[in-house]
C-alpha positions in Angstrom: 81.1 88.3 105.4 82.4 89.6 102.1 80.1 91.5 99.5 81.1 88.4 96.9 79.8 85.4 99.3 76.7 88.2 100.7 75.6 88.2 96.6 76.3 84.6 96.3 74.1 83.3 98.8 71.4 86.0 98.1 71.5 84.8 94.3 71.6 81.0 95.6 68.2 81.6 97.9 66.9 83.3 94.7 67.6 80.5 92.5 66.4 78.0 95.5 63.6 79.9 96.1 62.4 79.9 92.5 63.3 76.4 91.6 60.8 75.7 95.1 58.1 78.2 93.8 58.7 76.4 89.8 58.1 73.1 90.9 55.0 73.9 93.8 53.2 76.0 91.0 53.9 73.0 88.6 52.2 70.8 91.2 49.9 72.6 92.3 48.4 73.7 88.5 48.6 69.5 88.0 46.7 68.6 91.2 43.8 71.0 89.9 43.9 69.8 86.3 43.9 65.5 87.7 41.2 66.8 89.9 38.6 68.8 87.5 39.4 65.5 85.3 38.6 62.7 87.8 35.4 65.0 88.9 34.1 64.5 85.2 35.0 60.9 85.3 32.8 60.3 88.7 30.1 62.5 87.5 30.2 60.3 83.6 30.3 56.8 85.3 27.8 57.6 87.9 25.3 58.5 85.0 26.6 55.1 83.3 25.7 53.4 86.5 22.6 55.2 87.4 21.3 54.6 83.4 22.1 50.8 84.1 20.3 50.9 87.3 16.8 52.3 85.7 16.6 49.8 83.1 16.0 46.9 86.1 12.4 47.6 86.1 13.3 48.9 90.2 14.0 45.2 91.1 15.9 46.2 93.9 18.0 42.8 94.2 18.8 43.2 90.6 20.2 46.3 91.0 22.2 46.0 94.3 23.3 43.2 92.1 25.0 45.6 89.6 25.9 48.0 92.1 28.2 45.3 93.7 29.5 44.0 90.4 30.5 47.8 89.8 32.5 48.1 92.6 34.3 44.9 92.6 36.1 46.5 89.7 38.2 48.0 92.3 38.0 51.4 90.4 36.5 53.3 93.0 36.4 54.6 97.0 32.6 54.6 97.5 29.5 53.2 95.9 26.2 54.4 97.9 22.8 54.0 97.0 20.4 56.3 98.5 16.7 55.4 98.6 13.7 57.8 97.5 13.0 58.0 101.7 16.4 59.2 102.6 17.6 55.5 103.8 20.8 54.2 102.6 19.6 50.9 100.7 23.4 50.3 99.5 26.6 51.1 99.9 29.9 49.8 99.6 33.2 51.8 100.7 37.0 50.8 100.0 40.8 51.8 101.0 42.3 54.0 99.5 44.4 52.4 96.7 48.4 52.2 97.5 50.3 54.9 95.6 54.1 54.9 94.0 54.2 58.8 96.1 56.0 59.2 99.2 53.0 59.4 102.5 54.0 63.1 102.9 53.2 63.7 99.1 49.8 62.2 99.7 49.5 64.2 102.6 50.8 67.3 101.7 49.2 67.7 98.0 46.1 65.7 98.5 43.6 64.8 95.0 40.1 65.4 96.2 37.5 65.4 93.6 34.0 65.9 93.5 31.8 62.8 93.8 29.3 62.0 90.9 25.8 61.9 91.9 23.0 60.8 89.5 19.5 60.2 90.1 18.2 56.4 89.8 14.5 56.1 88.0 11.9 53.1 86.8 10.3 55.3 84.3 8.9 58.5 85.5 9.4 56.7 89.4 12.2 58.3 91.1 13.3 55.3 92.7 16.7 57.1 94.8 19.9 58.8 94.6 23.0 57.2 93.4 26.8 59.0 94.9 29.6 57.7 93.1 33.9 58.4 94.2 36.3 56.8 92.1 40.3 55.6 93.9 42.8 58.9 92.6 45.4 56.6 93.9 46.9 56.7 90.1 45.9 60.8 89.9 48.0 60.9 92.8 51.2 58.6 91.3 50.8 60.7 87.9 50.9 63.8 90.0 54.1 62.5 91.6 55.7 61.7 88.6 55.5 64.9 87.3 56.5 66.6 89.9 59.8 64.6 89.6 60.3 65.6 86.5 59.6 69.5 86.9 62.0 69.0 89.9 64.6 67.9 87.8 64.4 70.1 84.9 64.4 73.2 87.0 67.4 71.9 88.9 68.5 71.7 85.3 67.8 75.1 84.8 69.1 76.1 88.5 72.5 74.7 87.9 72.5 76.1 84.5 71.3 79.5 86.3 74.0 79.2 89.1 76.6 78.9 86.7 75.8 81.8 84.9 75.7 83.5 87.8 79.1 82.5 89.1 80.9 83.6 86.0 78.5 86.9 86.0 79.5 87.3 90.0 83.4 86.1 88.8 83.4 89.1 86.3 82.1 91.8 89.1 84.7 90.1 91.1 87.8 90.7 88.9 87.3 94.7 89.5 86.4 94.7 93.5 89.4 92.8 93.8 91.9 94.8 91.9 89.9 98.1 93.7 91.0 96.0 97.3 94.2 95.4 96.1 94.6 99.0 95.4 93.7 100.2 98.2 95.6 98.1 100.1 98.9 98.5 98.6 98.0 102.4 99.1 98.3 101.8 102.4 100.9 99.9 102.3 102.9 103.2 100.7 102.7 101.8 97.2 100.8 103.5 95.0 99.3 101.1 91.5 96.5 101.6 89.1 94.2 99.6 87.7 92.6 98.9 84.3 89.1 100.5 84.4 86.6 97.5 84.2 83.8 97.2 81.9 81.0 97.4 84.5 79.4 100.7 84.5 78.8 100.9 87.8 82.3 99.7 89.0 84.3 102.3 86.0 83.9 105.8 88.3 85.5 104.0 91.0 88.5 102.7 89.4 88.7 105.8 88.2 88.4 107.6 91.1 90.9 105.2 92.7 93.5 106.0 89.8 93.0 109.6 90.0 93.7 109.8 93.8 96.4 107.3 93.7 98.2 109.2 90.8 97.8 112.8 92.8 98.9 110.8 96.1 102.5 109.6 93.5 102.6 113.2 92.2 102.2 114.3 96.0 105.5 111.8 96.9 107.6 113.0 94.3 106.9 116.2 95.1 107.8 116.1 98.9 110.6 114.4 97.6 111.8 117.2 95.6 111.1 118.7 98.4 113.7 116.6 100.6 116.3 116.8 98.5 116.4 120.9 98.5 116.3 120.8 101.8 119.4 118.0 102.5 121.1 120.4 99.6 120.4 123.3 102.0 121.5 122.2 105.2 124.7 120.0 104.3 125.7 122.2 101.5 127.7 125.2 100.5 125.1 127.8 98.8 127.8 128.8 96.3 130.1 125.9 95.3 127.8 123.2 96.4 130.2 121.1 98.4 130.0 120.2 101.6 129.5 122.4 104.3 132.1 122.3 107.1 129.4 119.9 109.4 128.8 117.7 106.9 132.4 117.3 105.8 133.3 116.8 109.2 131.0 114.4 109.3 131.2 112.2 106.2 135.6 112.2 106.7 135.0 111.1 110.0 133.2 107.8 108.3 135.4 107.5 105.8 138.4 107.7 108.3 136.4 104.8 110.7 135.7 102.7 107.8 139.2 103.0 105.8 140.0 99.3 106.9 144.2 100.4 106.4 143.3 102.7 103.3 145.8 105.3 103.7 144.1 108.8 103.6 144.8 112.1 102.7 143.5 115.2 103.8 144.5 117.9 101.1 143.9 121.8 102.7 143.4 124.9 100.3 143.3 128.4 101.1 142.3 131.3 98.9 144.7 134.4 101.0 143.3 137.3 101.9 139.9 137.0 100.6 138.4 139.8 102.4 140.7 142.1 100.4 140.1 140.4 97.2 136.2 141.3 97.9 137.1 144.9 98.1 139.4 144.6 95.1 137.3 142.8 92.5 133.9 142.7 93.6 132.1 139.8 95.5 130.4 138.7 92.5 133.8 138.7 90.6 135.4 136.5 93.9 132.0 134.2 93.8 133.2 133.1 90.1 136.7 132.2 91.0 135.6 130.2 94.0 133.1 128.8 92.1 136.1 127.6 89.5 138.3 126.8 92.5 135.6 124.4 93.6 135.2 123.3 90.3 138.6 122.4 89.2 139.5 120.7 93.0 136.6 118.6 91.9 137.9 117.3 88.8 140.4 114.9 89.8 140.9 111.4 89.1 137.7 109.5 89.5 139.5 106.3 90.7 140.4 108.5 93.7 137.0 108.8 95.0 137.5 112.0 96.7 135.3 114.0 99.3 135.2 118.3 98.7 133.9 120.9 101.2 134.3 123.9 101.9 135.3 124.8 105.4 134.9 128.6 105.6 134.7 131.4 103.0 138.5 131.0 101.8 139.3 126.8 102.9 138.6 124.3 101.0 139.9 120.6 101.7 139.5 117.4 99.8 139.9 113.7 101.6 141.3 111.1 98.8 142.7 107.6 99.5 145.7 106.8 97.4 148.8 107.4 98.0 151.2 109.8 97.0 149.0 112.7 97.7 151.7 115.2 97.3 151.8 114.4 93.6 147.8 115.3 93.4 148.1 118.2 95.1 150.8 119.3 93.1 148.9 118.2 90.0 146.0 119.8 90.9 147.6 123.2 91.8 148.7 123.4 88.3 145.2 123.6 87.0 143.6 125.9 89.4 146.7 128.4 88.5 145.9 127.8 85.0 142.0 128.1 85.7 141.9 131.0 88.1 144.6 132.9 86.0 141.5 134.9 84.3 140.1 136.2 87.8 143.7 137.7 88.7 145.5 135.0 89.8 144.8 135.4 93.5 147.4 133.0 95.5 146.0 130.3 96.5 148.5 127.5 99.0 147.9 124.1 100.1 148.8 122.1 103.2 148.8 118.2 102.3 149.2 115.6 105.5 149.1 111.5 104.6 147.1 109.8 107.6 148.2 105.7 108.2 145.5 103.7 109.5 145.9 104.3 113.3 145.8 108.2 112.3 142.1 110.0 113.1 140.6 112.8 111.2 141.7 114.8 113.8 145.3 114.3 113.5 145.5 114.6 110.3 143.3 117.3 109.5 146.0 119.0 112.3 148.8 118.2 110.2 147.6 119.2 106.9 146.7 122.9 109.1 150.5 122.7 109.6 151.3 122.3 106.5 149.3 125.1 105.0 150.5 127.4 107.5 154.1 126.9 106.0 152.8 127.0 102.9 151.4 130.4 103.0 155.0 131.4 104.6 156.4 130.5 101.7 154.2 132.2 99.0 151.3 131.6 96.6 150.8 128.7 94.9 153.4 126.4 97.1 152.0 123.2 98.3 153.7 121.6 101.3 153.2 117.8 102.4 153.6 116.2 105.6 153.7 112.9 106.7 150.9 112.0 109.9 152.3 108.1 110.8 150.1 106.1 113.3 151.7 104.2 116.7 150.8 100.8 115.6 152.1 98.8 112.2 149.3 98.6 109.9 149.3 94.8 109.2 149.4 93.4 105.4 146.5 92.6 103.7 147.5 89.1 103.3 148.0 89.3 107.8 144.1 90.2 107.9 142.9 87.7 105.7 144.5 85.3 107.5 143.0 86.7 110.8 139.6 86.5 109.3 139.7 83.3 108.4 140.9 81.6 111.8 138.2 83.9 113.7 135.5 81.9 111.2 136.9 79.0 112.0 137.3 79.2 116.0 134.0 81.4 116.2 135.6 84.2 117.7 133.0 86.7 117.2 130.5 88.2 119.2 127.1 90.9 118.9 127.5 94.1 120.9 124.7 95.3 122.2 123.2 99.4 122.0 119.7 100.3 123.0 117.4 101.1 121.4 114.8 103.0 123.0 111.5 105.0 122.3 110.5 108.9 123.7 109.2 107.3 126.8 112.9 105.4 127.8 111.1 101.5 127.1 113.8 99.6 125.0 112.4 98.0 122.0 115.4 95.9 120.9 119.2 95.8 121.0 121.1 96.8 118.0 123.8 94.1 117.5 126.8 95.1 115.4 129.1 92.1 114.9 132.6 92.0 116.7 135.6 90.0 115.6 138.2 88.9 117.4 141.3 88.7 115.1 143.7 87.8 117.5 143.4 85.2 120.3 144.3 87.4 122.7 143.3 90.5 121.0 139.9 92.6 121.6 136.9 92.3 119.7 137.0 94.5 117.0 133.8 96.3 115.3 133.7 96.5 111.6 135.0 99.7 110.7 138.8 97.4 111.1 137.8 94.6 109.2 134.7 94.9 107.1 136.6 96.4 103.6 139.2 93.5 103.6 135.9 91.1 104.7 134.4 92.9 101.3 137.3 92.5 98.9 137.6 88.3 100.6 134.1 87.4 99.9 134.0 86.7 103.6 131.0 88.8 104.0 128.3 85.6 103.5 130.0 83.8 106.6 130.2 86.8 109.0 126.8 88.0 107.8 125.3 84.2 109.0 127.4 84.0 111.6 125.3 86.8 112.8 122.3 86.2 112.5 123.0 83.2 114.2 124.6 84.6 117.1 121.3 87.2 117.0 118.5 84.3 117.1 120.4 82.1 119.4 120.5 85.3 122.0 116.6 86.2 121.3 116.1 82.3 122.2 117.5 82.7 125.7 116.2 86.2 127.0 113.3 86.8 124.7 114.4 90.6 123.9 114.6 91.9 120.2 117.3 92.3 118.5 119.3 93.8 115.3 121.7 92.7 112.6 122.9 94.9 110.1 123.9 93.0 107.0 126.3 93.5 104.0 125.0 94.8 100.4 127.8 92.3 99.2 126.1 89.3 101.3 122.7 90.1 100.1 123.6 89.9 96.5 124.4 86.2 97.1 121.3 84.3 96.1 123.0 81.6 98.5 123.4 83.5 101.8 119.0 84.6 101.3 118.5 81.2 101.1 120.7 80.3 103.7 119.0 82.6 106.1 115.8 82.2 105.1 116.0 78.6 106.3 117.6 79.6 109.3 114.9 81.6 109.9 112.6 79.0 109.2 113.7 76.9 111.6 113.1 79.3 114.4 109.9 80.9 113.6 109.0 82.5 117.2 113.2 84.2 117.4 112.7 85.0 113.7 109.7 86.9 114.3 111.7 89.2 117.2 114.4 89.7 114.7 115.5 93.4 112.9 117.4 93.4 109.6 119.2 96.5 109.1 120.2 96.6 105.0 122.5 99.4 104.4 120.9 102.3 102.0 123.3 101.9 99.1 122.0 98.8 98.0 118.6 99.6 98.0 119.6 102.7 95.2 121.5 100.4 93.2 119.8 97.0 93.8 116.1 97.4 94.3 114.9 94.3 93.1 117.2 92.5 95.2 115.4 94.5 98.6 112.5 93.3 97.3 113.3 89.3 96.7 114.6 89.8 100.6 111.7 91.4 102.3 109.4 89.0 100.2 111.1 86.1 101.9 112.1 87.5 105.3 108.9 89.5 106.2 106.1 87.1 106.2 108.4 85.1 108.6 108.2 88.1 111.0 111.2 89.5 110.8 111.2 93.3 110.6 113.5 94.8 107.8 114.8 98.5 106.9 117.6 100.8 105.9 120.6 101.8 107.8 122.4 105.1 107.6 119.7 106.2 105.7 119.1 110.1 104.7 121.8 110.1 101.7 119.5 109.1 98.6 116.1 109.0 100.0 114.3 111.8 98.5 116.2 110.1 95.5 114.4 107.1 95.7 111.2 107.4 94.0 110.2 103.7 94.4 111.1 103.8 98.0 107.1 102.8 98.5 108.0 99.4 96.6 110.8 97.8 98.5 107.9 96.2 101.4 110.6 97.9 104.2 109.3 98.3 107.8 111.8 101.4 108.7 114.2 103.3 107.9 117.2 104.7 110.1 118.6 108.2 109.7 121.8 108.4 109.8 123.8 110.4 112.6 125.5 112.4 109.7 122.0 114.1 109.0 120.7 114.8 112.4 124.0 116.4 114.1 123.6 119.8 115.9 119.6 119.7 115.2 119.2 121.0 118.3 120.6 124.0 117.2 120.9 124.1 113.2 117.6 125.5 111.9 118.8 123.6 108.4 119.0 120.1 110.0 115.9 120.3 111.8 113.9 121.5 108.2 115.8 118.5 106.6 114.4 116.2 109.1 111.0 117.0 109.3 111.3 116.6 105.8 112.3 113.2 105.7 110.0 112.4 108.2 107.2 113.7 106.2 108.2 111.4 103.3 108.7 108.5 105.6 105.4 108.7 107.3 103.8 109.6 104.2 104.5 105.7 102.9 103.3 103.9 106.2 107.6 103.5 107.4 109.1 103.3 110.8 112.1 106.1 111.3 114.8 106.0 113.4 117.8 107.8 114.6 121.1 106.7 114.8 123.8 107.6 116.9 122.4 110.9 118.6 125.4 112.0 121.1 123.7 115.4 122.3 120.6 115.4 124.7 119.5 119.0 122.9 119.4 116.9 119.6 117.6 113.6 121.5 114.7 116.4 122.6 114.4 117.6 119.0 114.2 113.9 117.8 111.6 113.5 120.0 110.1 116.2 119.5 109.8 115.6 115.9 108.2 112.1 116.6 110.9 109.9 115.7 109.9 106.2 116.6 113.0 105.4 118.6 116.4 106.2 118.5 120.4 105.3 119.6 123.7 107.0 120.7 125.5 107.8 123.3 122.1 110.3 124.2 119.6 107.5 124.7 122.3 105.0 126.3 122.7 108.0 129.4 121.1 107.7 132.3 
């Protein structure tokens, strides 16, 4: 039982309690006052009587005479007359008069007053004893009607009371509710103060509660700060503050999976003989000019979107999807001669290689390594381009609309299925990319083929449904878990929420064994719009969180706010942490922070069983790859 309804019913028996004690009292102090009056009243009209009877010269007929013609008055219980021997000589006795009070009233609050007793006398004769008891049947009806009406006015004055006491209680109310709400949305992970209320004894506590909850915000921050140096640390260069070879590797590899027919280019700089220029100039000197090398590499044209790192201590390469690389590289090797001309011009080559869409990192990163090496044959400052083509004709833009819109139409698509498991092997659901099959007799293809055209179509809402369709029809027949990940473009559709939020509605109990991956992005630049989707989604039990998380988290100081269930690390931040000492401080990082705000975490895509131990180890919740998928 709450504290609230505990003090309501305490000040309800109070009130009860005293409006029964008000009215009893009242009663009572009335039954004493009709009494002491209608014991005066017997002990007046028995001396009337007993007057009356003296002045009959002790004729006894006469008197029993008078005595009877008293009592037939029907004012009184009992008439007796009681002679100078002891003997009764007369006496007449009645019922007791019929009352307008209730039989329990009588009984419970009975009017019992004093008989009158007089003596009876023919001159200085004492001729007997006369007892006299008078009906109280209209003592006992003006008793009753009293009561009533002390009843009602302190009802009056209860009701009165209680509300009072209700808008009193309402007031107390207003802070212990905000304090429960505090507290609960701290442990939820989000951290909100409250107004300090006007009750004196409720004010330290608010206070209290602001105080913590404002050191627990300042502690998040913090230990995000904290995250962020260490991602800087283990993915980036110390000097130039690109990439680190790993991380490069890693983030080209995505951006060569997810290209969608994007020609790429893989653009390879080298700084020659860079152990001699150390002994030459100095290391601080050569720390300056690959500082400006980096600097000037990374200050191409915007539209270009371009990925840095920085391989090794002289190789440098920059990923950029456009074509006509050669005239970029060529465009950028004009300003790094210009920029590095004050540190001694040291030569500097580059080896360009375009990649068509069949073409992997791999390949290409091989052919721009060609490239460079006949570059530096031909001397400083030479950049030399060559051309990586794929087996397979890319198809036209206009083919692969085409081929999304039949597979919508013919429901060619299917969910793929990846475990997901916890450190003790027990699955706890599938993760279920979406496959499209874009030609009848074709495979079914994952998104990395399809899901940029899908993007620039608008075709995201329909694959995105299709889904989670596919996902609750599957839950319905075997009963096991499963996830979706969905589109940042879909979820900005206020029509495709909707849309799913009635499909979820319509099957609570598959709904509720659902998992809603939403990719990181969109929770940096569209907060609000995580919000509006867990709001609706998660009180229908469906689990949401972030996908290829790790990027912007410590960036993401409202993180607590978006009402997520978990987040997933992506595999970019978690390869080689069974042996990188950077990778494995940048994790327990991020779990830290994650932990800290009440979130699931996740890894995605671990390949080595070293790096599964380490996951475990650091007491991820459950993880997927290649690692957790091997016997």
């Amino acid at each position: 039982m709450s504290l609230i309804r505990r003090v309501s019913l305490l000040m309800l028996l109070v009130v009860v309690l005293a409006l029964i004690g008000g009215v009893v009292t009242t009663l009572i102090a009335a039954r004493d006052t009709l009494q002491a009056q209608l014991s005066v009243k017997n002990r007046d009209n028995v001396q009337s009587l007993a007057l009356a009877l003296s002045q009959q010269k002790g004729d006894a007929a006469l008197m029993e005479l008078v005595l009877a013609a008293q009592f037939d008055t029907g004012h009184y219980r009992r008439v007796e007359w009681i002679g100078s021997d002891g003997r009764t000589v007369f006496r007449r006795e009645a019922q007791a008069a019929a009352t307008q009070a209730p039989a329990w009233f009588v009984r419970w609050l009975p009017v019992n007053a004093e008989p009158g007793v007089a003596q009876v006398s023919d001159g200085w004769r004492a001729i007997g004893q006369l007892q006299l008891v008078s009906q109280s049947a209209y003592a006992l009806d003006a008793l009753w009607r009293a009561g009533m009406r002390a009843a009602g006015m302190l009802a009056l004055v209860g009701v009165f009371g209680g509300v009072l006491a209700a808008w009193g209680l309402r007031a107390i109310r207003r802070p212990l509710d905000a304090a429960v709400e505090q507290a609960d949305a701290l442990q939820k992970g989000r951290f909100v103060t409250v107004a300090e209320p006007d009750v004196a004894e409720l004010k330290p506590l608010a206070r209290s509660m602001n105080t913590m909850v404002g050191r627990l915000s300042m502690m998040f921050d913090a230990q995000a700060r904290q995250v962020e140096a260490l991602r800087q640390q283990a993915q980036t260069d110390a000097l130039t503050g690109l990439f680190n070879r790993r991380q490069f590797m890693l983030e080209a590899q995505q951006r060569f999976e997810a290209s969608s027919g994007d020609v790429q280019a893989v653009l390879l700089w080298r700084v020659q003989d860079l152990d001699g220029l150390n002994r030459r100039i100095g290391h601080a000197a050569v720390d300056q000019m690959l500082l400006t090398l980096a600097q000037t590499l990374g200050s191409g044209d915007e539209d270009d979107q371009p990925l840095l790192g920085r391989l090794n201590g002289s190789d440098f390469v920059l990923v950029v999807s456009r074509l006509e690389a050669e005239t970029l590289a060529r465009a950028l090797m004009a300003r790094v001669r210009g920029a590095l001309a004050g540190h001694g011009a040291p030569p500097v080559m580059a080896g360009v290689a375009e990649a068509a869409q069949s073409v992997g990192l791999p390949a290409a990163m091989a052919a721009a390594d060609r490239a460079l090496a006949q570059a530096e044959a031909e001397g400083p400052y030479v950049v030399v381009a060559r051309t990586c083509a794929g087996s397979v004709p890319s198809p036209g833009e206009g083919d692969w609309q085409r081929q999304l819109l039949q597979a919508l139409d013919e429901q060619r698509s299917s969910l793929a299925e990846y475990p997901v498991r916890d450190a003790s092997g027990a699955l706890m659901h599938l993760d279920c990319p979406l496959r499209v099959q874009l030609r009848r007799d074709g495979a079914f293809e994952s998104a990395a083929s399809w899901l940029a055209l899908a993007t620039r179509s608008r075709l995201t809402t329909a694959l995105d449904q299709r889904a989670v369709s596919l996902a609750l029809q599957q839950i319905a027949r075997d009963g096991v878990a499963r996830c979706v990940n969905l589109a940042a473009a879909s979820l900005l559709a206020t029509e495709f929420v909707a849309a799913v939020s009635a499909q979820l509605q319509s099957a609570p109990q598959d709904a509720a064994r659902l998992w809603v991956d939403i990719p990181e992005s969109l929770a940096v630049s569209h907060p609000g719009v995580v919000q509006e989707v867990t709001r609706r989604w998660r009180p229908l039990g469906v689990r949401v969180g972030l996908e290829h998380a790790g990027a912007a988290l410590s960036a993401m100081t409202r993180l607590y706010e978006l009402g997520l269930d978990y987040v997933r690390i992506d595999a970019r931040y978690l390869g080689g942490i069974g042996r990188d000492a950077a990778v494995r401080r940048h994790a327990e990082g991020l779990m830290a922070l994650l932990r800290g705000i009440g979130l699931g975490v996740y890894a995605e895509g671990v390949s080595v069983p070293d790096d599964l131990r380490v996951v475990w180890s650091l007491g991820f919740d459950g993880a997927t790859g290649p690692a957790v998928t091997q016997p």
